[in-house]
C-alpha positions as protocol buffer text, in pm:
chain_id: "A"
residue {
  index: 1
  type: UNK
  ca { x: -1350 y: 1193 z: -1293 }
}
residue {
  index: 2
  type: UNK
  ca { x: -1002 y: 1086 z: -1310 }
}
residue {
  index: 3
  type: UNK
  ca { x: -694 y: 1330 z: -1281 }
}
residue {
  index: 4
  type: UNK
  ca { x: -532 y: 1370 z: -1635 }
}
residue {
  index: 5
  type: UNK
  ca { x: -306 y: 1645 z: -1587 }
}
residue {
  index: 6
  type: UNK
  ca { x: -79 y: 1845 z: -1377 }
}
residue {
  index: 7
  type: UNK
  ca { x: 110 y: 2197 z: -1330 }
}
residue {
  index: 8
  type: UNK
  ca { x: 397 y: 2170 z: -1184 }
}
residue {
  index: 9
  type: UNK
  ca { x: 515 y: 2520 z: -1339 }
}
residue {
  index: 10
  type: UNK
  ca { x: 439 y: 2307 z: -1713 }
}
residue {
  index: 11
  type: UNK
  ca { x: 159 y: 2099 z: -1766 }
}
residue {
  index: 12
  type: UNK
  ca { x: 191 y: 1767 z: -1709 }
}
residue {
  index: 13
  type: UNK
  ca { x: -26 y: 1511 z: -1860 }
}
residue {
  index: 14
  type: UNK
  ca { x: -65 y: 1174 z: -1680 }
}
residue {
  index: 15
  type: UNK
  ca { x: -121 y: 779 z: -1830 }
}
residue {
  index: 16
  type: UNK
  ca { x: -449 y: 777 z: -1795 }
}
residue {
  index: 17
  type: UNK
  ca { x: -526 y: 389 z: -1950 }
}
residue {
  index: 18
  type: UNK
  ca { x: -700 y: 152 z: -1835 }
}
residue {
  index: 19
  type: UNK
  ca { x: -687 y: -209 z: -1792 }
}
residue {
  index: 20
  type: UNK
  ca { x: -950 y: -466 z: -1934 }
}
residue {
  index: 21
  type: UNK
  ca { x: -1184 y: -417 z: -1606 }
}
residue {
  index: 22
  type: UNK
  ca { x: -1188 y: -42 z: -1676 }
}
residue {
  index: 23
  type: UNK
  ca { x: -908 y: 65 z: -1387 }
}
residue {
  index: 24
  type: UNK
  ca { x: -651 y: 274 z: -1395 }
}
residue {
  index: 25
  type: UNK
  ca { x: -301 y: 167 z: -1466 }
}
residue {
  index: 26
  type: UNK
  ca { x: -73 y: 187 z: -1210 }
}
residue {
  index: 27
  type: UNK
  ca { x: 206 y: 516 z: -1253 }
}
residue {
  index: 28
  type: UNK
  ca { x: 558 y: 533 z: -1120 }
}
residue {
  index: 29
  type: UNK
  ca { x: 587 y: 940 z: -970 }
}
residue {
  index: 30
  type: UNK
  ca { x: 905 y: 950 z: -972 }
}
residue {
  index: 31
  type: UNK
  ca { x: 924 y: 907 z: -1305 }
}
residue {
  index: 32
  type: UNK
  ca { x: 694 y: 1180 z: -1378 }
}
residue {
  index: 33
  type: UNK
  ca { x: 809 y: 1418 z: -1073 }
}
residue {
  index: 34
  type: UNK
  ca { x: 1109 y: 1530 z: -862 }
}
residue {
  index: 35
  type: UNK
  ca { x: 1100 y: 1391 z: -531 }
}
residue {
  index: 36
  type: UNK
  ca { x: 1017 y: 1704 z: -397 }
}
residue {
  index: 37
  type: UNK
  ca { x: 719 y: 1789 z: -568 }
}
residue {
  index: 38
  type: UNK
  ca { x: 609 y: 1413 z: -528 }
}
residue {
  index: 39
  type: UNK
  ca { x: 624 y: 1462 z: -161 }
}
residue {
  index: 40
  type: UNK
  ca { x: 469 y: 1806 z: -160 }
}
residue {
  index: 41
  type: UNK
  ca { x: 206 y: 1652 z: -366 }
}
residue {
  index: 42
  type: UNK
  ca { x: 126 y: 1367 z: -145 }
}
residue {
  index: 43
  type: UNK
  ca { x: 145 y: 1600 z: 162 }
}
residue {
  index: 44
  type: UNK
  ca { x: -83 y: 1832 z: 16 }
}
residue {
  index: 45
  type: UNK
  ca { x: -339 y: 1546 z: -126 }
}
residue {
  index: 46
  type: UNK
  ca { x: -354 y: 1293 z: 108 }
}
residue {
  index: 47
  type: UNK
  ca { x: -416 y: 1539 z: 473 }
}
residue {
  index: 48
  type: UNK
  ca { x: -682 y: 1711 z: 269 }
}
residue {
  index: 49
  type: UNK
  ca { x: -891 y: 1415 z: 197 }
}
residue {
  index: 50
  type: UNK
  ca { x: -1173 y: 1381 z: 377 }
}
residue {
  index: 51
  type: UNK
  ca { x: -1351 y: 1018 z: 498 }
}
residue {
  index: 52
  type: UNK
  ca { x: -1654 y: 1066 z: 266 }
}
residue {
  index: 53
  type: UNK
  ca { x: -1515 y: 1109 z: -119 }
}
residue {
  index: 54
  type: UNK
  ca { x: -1678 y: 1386 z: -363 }
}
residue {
  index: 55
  type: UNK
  ca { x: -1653 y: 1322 z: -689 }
}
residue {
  index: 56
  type: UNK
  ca { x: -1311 y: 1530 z: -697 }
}
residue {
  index: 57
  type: UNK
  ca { x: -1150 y: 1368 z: -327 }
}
residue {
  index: 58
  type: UNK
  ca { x: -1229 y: 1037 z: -506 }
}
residue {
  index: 59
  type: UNK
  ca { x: -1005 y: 1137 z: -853 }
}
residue {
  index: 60
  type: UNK
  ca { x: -720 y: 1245 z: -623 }
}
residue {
  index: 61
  type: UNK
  ca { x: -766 y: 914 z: -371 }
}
residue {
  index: 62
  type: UNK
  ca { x: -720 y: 748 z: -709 }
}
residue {
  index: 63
  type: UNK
  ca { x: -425 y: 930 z: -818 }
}
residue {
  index: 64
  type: UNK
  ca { x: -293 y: 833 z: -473 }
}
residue {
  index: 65
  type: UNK
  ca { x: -364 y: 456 z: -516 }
}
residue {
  index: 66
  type: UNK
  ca { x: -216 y: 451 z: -856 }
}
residue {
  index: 67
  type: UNK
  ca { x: 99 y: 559 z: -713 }
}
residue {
  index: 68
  type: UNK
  ca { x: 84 y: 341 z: -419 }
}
residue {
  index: 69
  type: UNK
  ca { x: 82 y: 635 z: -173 }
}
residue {
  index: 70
  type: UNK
  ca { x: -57 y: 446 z: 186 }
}
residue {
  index: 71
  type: UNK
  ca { x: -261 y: 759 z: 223 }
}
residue {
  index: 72
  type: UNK
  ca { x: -381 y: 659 z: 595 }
}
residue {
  index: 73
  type: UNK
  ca { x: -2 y: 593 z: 663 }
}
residue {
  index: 74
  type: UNK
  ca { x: 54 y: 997 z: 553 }
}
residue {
  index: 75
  type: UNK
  ca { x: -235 y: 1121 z: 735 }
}
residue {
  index: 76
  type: UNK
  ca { x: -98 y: 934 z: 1063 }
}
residue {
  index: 77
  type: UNK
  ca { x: 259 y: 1112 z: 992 }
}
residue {
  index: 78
  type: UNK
  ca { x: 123 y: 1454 z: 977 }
}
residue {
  index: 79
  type: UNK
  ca { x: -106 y: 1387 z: 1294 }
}
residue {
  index: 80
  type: UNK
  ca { x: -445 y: 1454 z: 1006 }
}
residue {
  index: 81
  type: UNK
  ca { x: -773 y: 1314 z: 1162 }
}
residue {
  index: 82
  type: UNK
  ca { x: -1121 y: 1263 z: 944 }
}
């Protein structure tokens, strides 16, 4: 399961290729989203991910990564323990 798409009050559709070893190309935010709702996202996503992925915390982990959000770094801001 990998995240596709968005709503951020339109739908938003995300790269979603992949490189020759089948993983997901990297994706600038920024580019995509206002600061803001980057932040809010990141917020939002990375203190409600739990230590032991389902299918679903594992899609947004990877969102995450392909953004290069530090997600333990966010967790540690907002005082979030597994």
């Amino acid at each position: 399961m990998k995240v596709a798409s968005v709503w951020l009050g339109k739908d938003i559709t995300l790269n979603v290729e992949q490189d020759e070893n089948k993983k997901m190309l990297p994706i600038k935010p920024l580019e995509i989203f206002s600061e803001t709702h980057w932040k809010l996202l990141e917020q939002g996503i990375c203190c409600n991910i739990p230590a032991q992925y389902s299918a679903t915390d594992r899609s947004m982990a990877d969102l995450m990564e392909r953004a290069s959000t530090d997600i333990a770094a966010i967790k540690k801001t907002h005082n979030v323990s597994d």
